[in-house]
N, C-alpha and C positions, 0 to 999 in steps of 0.2 A: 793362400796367404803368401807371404816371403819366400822366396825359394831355398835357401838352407832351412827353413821352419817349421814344425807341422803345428796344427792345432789340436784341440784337446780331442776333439772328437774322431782324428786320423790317430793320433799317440796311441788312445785307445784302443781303435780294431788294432792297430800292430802289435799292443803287445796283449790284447786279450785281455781288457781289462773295462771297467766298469767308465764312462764320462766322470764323474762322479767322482770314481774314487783315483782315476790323476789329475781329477782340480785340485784334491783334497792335496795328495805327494805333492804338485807344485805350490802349495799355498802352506804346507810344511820345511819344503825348500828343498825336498828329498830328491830334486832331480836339476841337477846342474844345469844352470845357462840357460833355465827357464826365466821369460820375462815378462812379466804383466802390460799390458794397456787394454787401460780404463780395466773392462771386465772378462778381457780376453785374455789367453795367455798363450806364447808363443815357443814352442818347446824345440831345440835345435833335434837335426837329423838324425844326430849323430850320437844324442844321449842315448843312453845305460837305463834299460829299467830299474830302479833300483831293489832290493832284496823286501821281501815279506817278511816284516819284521813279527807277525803276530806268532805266538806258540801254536805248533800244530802239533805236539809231543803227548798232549794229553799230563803234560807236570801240571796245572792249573787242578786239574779235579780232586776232589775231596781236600782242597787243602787246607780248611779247617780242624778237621780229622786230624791234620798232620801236627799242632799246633799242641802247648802244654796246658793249654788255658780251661781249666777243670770247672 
């Protein structure tokens, strides 16, 4: 592609991650100075992967349980 640019399917070997799931962060907006055309999207070199936002702590579980609701 562009040479400051990679595409989603380069982003992805680099940083280990799914096609998918950095269409999904560019189309969130989660990753700076990413740019759309038409259905492509074009990610500069120089972005940041940005952080895994999901709970990996295990707080999520039984949190029903946790609740007053009798």
């Amino acid at each position: 592609m562009i040479n400051e640019y990679y595409t989603i399917k380069e982003t992805a070997e680099k940083w280990n991650l799914s096609e998918r799931w950095v269409r999904s962060l560019c189309a969130q907006g989660k990753i700076d100075g990413a740019v759309q055309f038409g259905r492509a999207w074009a990610i500069p070199q120089d972005a940041e992967r940005p952080e895994d936002g999901r709970i990996t702590t295990g707080e999520y579980k039984n949190w029903r349980k946790k609740s007053d609701i009798k």
